[in-house]
Structures are given as structure tokens and as C-alpha cells.
C-alpha positions as CSV (number, residue, x, y, z in Angstrom):
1,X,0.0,0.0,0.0
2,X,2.9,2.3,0.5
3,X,4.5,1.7,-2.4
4,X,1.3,2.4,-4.2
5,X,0.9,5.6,-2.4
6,X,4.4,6.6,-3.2
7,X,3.8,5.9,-7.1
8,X,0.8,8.0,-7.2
9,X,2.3,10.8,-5.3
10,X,5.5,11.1,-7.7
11,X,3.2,10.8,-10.5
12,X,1.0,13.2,-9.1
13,X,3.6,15.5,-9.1
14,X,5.5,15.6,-12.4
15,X,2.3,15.9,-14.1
16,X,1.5,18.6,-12.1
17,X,4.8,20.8,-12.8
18,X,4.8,20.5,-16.3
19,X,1.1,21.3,-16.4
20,X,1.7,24.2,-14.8
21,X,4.8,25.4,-17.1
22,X,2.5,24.7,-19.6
23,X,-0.1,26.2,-18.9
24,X,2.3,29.5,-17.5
25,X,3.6,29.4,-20.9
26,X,0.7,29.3,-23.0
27,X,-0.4,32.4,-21.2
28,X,2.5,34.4,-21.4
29,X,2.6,33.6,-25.0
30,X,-1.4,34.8,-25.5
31,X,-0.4,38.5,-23.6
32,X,-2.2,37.1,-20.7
33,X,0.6,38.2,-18.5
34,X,-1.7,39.0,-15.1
35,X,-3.0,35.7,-15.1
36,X,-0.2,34.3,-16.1
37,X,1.8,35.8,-12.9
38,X,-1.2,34.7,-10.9
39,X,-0.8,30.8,-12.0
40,X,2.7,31.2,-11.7
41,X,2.6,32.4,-8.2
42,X,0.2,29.9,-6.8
43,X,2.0,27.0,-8.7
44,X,5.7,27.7,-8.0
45,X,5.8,27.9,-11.8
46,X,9.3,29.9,-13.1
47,X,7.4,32.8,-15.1
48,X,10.1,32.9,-17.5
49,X,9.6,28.9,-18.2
50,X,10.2,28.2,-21.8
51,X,7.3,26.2,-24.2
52,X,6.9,26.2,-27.7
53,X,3.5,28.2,-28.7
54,X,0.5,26.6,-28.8
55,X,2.1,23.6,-27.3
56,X,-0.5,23.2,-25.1
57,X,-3.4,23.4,-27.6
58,X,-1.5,21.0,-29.9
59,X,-1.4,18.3,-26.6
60,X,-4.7,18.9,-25.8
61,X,-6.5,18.0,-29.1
62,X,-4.1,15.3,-29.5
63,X,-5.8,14.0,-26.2
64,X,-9.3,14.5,-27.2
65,X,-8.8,12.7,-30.7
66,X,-7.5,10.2,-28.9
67,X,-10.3,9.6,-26.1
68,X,-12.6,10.2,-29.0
69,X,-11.1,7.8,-30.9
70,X,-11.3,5.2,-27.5
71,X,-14.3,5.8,-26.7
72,X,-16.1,4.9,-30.3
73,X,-13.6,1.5,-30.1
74,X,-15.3,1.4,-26.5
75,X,-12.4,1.3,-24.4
76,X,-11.8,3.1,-21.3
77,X,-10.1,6.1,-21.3
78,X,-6.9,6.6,-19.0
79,X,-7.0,8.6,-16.2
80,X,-3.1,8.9,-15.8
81,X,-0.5,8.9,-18.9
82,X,3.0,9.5,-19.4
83,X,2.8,13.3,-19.8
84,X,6.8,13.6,-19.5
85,X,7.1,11.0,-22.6
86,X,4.2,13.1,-24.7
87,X,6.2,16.7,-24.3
88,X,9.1,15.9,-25.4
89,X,10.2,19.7,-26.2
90,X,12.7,20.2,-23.2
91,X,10.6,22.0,-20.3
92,X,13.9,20.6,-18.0
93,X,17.0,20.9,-17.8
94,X,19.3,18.4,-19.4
95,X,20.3,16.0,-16.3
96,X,23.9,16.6,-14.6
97,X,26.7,14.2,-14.7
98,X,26.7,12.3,-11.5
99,X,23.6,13.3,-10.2
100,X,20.0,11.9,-10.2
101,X,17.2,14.1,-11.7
102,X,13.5,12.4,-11.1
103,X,12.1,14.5,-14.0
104,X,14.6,12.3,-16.6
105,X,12.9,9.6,-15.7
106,X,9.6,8.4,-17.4
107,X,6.2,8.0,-14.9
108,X,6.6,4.2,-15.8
109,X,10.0,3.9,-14.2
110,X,9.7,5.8,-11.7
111,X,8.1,4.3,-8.7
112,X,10.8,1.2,-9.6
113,X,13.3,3.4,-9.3
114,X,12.8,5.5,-6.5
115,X,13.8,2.5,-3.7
116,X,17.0,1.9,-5.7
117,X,17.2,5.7,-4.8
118,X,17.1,5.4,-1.1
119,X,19.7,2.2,-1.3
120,X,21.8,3.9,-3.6
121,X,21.8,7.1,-0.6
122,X,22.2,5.0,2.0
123,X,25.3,3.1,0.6
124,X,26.8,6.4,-0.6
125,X,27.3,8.1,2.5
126,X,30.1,8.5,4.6
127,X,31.0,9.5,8.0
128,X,33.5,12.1,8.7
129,X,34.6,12.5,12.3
130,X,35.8,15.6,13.5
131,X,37.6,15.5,16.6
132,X,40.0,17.4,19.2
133,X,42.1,16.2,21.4
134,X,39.7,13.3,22.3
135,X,36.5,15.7,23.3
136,X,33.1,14.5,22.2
137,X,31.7,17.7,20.5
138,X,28.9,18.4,18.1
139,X,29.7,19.4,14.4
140,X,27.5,22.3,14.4
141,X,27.0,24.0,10.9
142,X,27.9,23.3,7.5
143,X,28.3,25.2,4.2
144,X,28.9,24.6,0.7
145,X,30.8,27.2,-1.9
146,X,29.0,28.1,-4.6
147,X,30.3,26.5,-7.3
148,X,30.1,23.3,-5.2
149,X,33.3,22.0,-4.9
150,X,33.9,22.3,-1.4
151,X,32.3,22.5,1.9
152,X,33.2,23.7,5.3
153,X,31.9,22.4,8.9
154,X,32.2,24.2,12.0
155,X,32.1,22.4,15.4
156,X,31.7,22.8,19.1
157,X,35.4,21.9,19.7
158,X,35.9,25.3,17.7
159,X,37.5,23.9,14.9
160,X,36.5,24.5,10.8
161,X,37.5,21.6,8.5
162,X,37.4,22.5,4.5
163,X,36.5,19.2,2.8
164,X,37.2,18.7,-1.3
165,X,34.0,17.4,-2.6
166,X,36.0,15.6,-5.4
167,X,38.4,13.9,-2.6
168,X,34.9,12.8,-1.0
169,X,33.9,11.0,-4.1
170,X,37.1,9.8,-5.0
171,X,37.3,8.2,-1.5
172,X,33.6,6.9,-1.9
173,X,34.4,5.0,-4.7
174,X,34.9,1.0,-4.1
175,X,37.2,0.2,-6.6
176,X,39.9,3.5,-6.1
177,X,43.3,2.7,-6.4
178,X,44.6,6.0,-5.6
179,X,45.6,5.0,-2.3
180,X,44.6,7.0,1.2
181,X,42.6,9.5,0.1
182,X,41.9,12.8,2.7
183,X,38.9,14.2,1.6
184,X,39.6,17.3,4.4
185,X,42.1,19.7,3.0
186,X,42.0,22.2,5.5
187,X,41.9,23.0,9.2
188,X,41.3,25.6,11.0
189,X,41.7,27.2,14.7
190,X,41.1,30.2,15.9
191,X,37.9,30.8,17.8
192,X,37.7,30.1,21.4
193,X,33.8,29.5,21.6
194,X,31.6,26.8,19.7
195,X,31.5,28.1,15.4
196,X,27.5,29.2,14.8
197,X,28.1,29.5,11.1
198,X,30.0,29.4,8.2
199,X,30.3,31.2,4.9
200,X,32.2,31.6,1.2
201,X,33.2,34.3,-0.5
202,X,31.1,34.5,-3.8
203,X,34.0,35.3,-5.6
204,X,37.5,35.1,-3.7
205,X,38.9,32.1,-1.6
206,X,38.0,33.2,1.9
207,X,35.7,31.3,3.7
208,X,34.0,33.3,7.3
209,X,32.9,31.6,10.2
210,X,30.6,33.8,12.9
211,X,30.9,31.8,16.9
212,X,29.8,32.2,20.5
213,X,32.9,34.1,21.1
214,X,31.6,37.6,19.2
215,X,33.6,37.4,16.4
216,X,33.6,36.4,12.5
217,X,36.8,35.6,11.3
218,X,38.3,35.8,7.5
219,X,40.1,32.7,6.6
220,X,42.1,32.3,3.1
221,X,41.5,28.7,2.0
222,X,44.1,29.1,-0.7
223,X,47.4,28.6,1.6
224,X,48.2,25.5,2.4
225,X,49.7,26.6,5.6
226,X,47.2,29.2,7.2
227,X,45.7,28.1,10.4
228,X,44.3,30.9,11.6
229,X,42.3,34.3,11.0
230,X,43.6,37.0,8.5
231,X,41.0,39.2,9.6
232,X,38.7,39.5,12.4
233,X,35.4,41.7,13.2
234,X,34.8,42.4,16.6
235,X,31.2,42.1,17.4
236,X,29.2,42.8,20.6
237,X,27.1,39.6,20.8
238,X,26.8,36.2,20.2
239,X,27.1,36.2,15.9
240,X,24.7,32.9,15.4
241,X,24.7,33.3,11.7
242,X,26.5,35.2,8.8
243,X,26.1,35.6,5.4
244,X,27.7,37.7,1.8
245,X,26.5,40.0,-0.1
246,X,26.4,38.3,-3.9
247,X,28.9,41.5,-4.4
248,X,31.3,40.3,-1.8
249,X,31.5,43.7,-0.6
250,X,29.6,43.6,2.7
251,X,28.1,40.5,5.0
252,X,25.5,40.7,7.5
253,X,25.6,38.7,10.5
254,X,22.6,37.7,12.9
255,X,23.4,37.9,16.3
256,X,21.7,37.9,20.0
257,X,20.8,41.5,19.1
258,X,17.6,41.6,17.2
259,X,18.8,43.2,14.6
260,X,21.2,41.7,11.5
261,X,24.4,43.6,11.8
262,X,25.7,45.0,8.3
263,X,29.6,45.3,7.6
264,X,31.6,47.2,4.8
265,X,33.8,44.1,4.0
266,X,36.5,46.5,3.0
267,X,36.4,48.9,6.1
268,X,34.6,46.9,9.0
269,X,31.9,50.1,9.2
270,X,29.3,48.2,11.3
271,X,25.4,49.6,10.4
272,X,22.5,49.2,12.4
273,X,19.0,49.9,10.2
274,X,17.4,53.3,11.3
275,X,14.2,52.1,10.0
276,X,13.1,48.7,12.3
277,X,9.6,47.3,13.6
278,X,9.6,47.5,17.3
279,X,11.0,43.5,18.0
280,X,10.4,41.7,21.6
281,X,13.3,41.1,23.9
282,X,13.5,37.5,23.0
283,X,14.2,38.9,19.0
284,X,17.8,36.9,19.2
285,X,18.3,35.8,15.1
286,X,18.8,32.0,14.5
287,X,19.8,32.7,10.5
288,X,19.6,35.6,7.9
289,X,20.5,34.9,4.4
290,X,20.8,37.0,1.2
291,X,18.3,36.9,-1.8
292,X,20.4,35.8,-4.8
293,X,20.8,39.3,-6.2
294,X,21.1,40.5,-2.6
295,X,18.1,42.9,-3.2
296,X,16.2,41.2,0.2
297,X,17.6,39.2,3.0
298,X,15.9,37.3,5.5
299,X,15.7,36.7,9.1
300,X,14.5,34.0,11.1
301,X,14.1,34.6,15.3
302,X,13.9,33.0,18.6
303,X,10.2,35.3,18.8
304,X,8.9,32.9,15.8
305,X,9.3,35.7,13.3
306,X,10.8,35.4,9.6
307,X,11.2,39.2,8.8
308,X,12.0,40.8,5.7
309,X,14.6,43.4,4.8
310,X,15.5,45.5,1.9
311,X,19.1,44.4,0.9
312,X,20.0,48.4,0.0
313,X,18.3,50.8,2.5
314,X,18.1,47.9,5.3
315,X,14.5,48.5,6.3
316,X,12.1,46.1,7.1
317,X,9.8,45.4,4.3
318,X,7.7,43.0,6.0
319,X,7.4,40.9,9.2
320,X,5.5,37.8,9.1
321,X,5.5,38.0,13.2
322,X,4.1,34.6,14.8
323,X,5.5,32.7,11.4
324,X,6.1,29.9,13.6
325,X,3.7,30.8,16.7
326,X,5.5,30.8,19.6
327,X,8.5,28.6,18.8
328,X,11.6,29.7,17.6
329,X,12.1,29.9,13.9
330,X,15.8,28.3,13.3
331,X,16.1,29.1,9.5
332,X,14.9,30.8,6.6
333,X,16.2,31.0,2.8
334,X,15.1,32.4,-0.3
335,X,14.1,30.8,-3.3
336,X,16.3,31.4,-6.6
337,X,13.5,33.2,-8.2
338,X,13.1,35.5,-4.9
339,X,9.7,35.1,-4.8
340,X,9.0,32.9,-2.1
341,X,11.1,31.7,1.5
342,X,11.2,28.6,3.0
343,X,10.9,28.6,7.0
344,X,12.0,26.3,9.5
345,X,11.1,26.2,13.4
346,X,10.8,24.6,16.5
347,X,7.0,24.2,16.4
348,X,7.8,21.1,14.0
349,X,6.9,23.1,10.6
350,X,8.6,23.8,7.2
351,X,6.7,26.6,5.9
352,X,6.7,28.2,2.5
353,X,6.2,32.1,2.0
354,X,5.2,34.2,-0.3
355,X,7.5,37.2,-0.3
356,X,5.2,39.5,-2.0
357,X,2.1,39.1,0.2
358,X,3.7,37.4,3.1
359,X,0.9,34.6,2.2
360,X,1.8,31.4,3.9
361,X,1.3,28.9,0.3
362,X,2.9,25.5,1.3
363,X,3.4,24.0,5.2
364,X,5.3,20.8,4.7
365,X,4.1,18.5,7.9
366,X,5.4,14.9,9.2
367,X,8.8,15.9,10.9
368,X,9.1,16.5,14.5
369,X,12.0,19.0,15.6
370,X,11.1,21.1,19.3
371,X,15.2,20.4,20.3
372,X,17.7,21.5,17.9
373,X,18.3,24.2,15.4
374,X,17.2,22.4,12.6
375,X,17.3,23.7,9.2
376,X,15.2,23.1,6.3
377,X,16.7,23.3,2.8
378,X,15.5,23.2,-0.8
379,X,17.2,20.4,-3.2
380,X,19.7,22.0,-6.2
381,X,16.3,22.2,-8.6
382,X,14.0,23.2,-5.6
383,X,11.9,20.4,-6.4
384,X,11.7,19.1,-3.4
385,X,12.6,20.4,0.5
386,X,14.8,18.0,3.1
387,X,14.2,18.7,6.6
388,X,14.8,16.4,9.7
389,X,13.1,14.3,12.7
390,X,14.2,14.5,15.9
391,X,12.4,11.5,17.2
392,X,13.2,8.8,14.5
393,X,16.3,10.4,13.5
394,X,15.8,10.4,9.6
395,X,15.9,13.1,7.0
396,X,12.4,14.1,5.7
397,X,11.9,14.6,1.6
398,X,8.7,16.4,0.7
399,X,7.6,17.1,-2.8
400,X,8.1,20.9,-2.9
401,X,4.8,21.3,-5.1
402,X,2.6,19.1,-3.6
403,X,3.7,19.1,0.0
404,X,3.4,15.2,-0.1
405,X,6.5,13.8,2.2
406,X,8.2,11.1,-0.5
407,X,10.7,10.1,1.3
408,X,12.4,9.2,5.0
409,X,15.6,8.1,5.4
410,X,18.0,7.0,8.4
411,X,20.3,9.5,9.0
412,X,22.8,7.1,10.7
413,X,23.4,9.7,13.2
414,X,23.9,8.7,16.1
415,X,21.2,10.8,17.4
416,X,19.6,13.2,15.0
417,X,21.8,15.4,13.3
418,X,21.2,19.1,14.1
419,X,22.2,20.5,10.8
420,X,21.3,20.0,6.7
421,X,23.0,21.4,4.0
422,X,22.3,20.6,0.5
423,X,24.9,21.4,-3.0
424,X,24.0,24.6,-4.9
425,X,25.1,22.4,-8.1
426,X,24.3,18.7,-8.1
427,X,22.1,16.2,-6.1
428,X,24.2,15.8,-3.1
429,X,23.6,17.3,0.3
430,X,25.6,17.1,3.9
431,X,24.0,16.3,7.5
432,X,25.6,16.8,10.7
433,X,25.4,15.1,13.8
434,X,25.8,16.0,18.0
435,X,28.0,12.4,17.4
436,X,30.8,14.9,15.8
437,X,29.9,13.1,12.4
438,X,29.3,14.6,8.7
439,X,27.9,12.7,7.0
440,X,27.9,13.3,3.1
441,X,25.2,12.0,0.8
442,X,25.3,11.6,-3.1
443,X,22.6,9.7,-5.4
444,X,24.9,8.4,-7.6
445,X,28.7,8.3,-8.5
């Protein structure tokens, strides 16, 4: 019965994104721009997707001749067909190397395929420990650079390790005769306090980690021999989360205070926004994070509030205040197309936001995290969103569209792991663990 329900739901699902392109497309294409932006919005639908013209009209004669056509033979129509075969004009992108797309596959082989999925994820992943001197400490964050090749953990024992995601796979692989292969190139020291979070330089190889100790610290990944800092700012508080400006030119950071701390890269200038809701004591911010053009950035807070913020004059824009009730909301991030954020928080929801209305549109359900700052994280096509559960320790997969949870898998944690990060670039993600374990996981070398 499972499997059944799983089939449908996948099914389900693909038909319904590229119905929606299509129909998005056909639209645009007949100057019905206003309703086109209104399908699009409610449907998660690129605006821009691509279609030939008339493509729609062309599929949906085709399907009435042919129900005409079964009907006077008298047999019974279909209610479900392989839509993905019939396009065949290239709505998606051509598949990666070494990664799994679902949409390449055909509705027919799907449902076969997706439990090789889940053995193939389980078998690939690989447990990194990250230890001092002995002490049993949590690896805490986790980030990936943007072009994907590397990605960078911080831990309670202070330390940051810089992993080569090619020395990862290399290392993976069962029949390498490379020899020893150390998938962590660098390592760091120089906080004194637990790292909170991590970031890359969008252009540059310097990699910044905010911690418990008030500081972010600049470290240049390109010498073999740095161990420490080249640059430091001095905050006032706590920084629990830092991010860049797509420029590279300035970097917020989230702190204790409630609100995001903006720095000139270049000169340190710290600025406050002159222009901010009034915010509750308990207004501490778990994450921000840029937009993708840095026009908006995002905070989520201990008061349950995702908040939003111009990226230029640093006003709030809106404040979706109560987002996740009274629980603390641990992360927020926006979507590529900056028209939506997801939400995480510790009243056990994944919430999806529209940016424009502040219109909650999607609330992804089935994963249970009160405990730890748990994040919540779209897939490299944001088609579907990987949170975790506390209780079973596993990693949650939704179907981003439909909200339908389509997958769980052990995290092998021992207990749950506290954070998830998922590659800008290809179907691979990274969990970490209070057992001082990352975990990485790859659908296919």
C-alpha cells in the first residue's frame, strides 16, 4: 500500500509541474501576462519557463482525438498517462553528470526506481569525524561554496574543517586505487567558543565563520599553511549566523541583538538599520540569508518571526511576526527566483512564504524537531525540500509542489543530526550530527 501511495504521489507530481509550465507558458505567449503571474505564483511555476507556442493546444487535441477515438472502439479512457514522454520539447533541464534528476525519468519507471534511490543514498554516504584532542563535541554548521566543490563544517570543539568534494567521491568509490585519500584539506583554529556558522566568499577564496565568542573571522582557503584568522570583526554579541553579499563587498551577520548587523567588507563600518519594527526582547536571530541578487535578505528569530529586509536601505519590508507561533524559527532561505522563502522552526513546521504578500502557500508536515536548530533546505532544482526528525532520527523529503512527504531516510546519526546542507550544483547534500559526524550523501557516482 505504500508503495502504491508513493507511485501515485511522484506521478501526481510531475504531471503537475509540467502542467503548470504549460499552462504558464501558453499564457505568457497569448499577452495574458496578469494571469499568467497569478498561475505562476500559486503554482511555484518559473514565469520565464520556456514552451513552444500553442504547445498546449497541440497536446490537448491530441488527447481529445484520442479519447474520442477510445471511446467509439469502447475502451476506457486513461486517467493517468506519461505526460513527460508526450512533451518531449525540453521544459527541463538536461540532467547533470553524476547526479539523479527524477524528471529524466519516465512515470513508468519511476516508482521502480525510486527505492533503488534510497539504497543507492544509503550506501553512498560516509561519515566524517571531527575531533580534538579526544573531546566528544557536536559538528554544528555546515556550508557549501558556490560552485560546489567544497564544503566547510564548524564544530563545538571550535574547529572548521574544509572538505574537497571531489576527494569525497574519490574516496567513496569502491574500486579507487589511488591509495589513502583525505577528503579534508584544510583545518582551522582560531575561535575560542563553539562556530555558529559558516560562509564563502562569492567570488574570492576566503571562507568566514561567525561563533559564540563575538567574532567572524576571514580565513584564506588558498594557503596550504594558514591556520588561523587574517581578519577579524569584533562584534558585541553572540554572531549565530553570517552571510555575503552576492557582491562580496559587505556581509550581514545575525546575532543575540535583534537586529542583522551589516559590515563594509572593505572597512569593518558596522550599520545598524534606522528604520526597524519594534521587536520583543526575545528577537535573538537564528539565520539571515541574502536573496540571490542581494536585493532582500531574510531573518528567522527566537520570537517565531521570519522578517523581511530590503538588501540596500536595510528596512524592514515586511514581518511575518508569529510565522512559527511561539517557537523559535531556526532558518529561513530564499528561493532562486526570490519570490518565495522557506521557514523552518521549532514548532515542528517547514513553511513556505510568499514574499510579495507574506501569504503562507505550502506548510510541509510529518517531521518532528522542538530540540535542535534544525534547518530546512530546498534540493539544487527546488523540487523538493529535506528537513529532519528528531524522534526517528531520519531526514524528511517532501515534494516541494505538492507538500506530499516522498521520502524518509535514516540519518545514521547517532542521534539526530542538528544540521542539513544541501549542493548549490548537483544532487548531493551534507548532515551533521551531535556524534561529531558529517555525514555526506550523493545519489549516484
Amino acid at each position: 500500500m505504500e508503495g502504491n501511495n508513493l507511485e501515485k504521489t511522484l506521478q501526481e507530481g510531475n504531471l503537475f509541474r509540467q502542467l503548470n509550465c504549460l499552462i504558464v507558458a501558453h499564457l505568457r505567449h497569448h499577452n495574458l501576462t496578469q494571469a499568467a503571474r497569478a498561475v505562476a505564483s500559486a503554482t511555484m511555476t518559473p514565469l520565464d519557463v520556456e514552451a513552444p507556442p500553442n504547445k498546449l493546444l497541440e497536446l490537448v487535441a491530441k488527447g481529445l482525438a484520442v479519447e474520442k477515438d477510445e471511446t467509439l472502439r469502447g475502451v476506457p479512457s486513461s486517467t493517468l498517462f506519461d505526460l513527460g514522454t508526450a512533451l518531449g520539447y525540453g521544459l527541463n533541464p538536461d540532467p547533470r553528470v553524476s547526479s539523479v534528476d527524477f524528471r529524466q525519468y519516465s512515470l513508468a519507471k519511476l516508482p521502480r526506481f525510486f527505492p533503488l534511490l534510497c539504497k543507492i543514498q544509503k550506501a553512498h554516504q560516509r561519515a566524517f569525524q571531527s575531533t580534538r584532542q579526544g573531546i566528544f563535541l557536536s559538528t554544528r554548521c555546515a556550508r557549501f561554496s558556490p560552485d560546489g566543490r567544497f564544503v566547510a563544517t564548524g564544530s563545538a570543539d571550535t574547529s572548521i574543517k574544509l572538505f574537497e568534494i571531489s576527494k569525497i567521491k574519490q574516496m567513496m568509490l569502491p574500486d579507487s586505487k589511488e591509495g589513502p585519500v583525505r577528503p579534508v584539506i584544510r583545518t582551522f583554529y582560531d575561535h575560542v567558543q563553539p562556530i555558529n556558522d559558516l560562509d564563502f566568499h562569492p567570488q574570492s577564496t576566503v571562507l568566514i565563520s561567525g561563533a559564540k565568542d563575538n567574532t567572524i573571522k576571514f580565513f584564506d582557503f588558498s594557503k596550504a599553511t594558514a591556520k588561523r584568522a587574517f581578519r577579524v570583526i569584533q562584534d558585541t554579541h553572540n554572531v549565530r549566523s553570517v552571510s555575503f553579499h552576492p557582491s562580496g563587498d559587505f556581509l550581514l551577520a545575525g546575532t543575540d541583538h535583534p537586529i542583522a548587523h551589516l559590515y563594509d567588507v572593505n572597512t569593518f563600518q558596522c550599520y545598524l538599520s534606522a528604520n526597524s519594527p519594534e521587536i520583543s526582547v526575545n528577537g535573538a536571530i537564528n539565520q539571515v540569508r541574502y536573496s540571490s541578487t542581494g536585493g532582500m535578505y531574510v531573518t528567522a528569530s527566537k520570537d517565531g518571526a521570519i522578517r523581511l529586509w530590503d538588501g540596500v536601505s536595510a528596512s524592514c519590508v515586511r514581518a511575518i511576526a508569529g510565522a512559527h507561533g511561539t517557537a523559535e524559527a531556526t532558518s529561513a532561505c530564499f528561493t532562486k527566483d526570490q519570490r518565495f522563502v522557506l521557514s523552518c522552526g521549532k514548532d515542528s513546521a517547514v513553511k513556505l512564504w510568499e514574499i510579495g504578500t507574506g501569504r503562507l502557500v505550502k506548510q510541509y508536515l510529518g517531521a518532528t524537531h522542538t530540540q535542535l536548530r534544525c534547518q530546512a533546505v530546498f534540493n539544487d532544482t527546488e523540487e523538493f525540500v529535506l528537513s529532519i526528525d528528531e524522534p526517528s532520527n531520519e531526514i524528511v523529503i517532501w515534494d516541494a509542489l505538492t507538500a506530499d512527504k516522498v521520502a524518509k531516510w535514516p540519518s545514521n546519526h547517532i542521534g539526530a543530526p542538528r544540521w542539513i546542507e544541501h549542493s548549490p550544483t548537483e544532487a548531493a547534500f551534507i548532515s551533521c550530527g551531535t556524534d561529531r559526524s558529517v555525514r555526506f550523501w550523493k545519489e549516484n557516482l
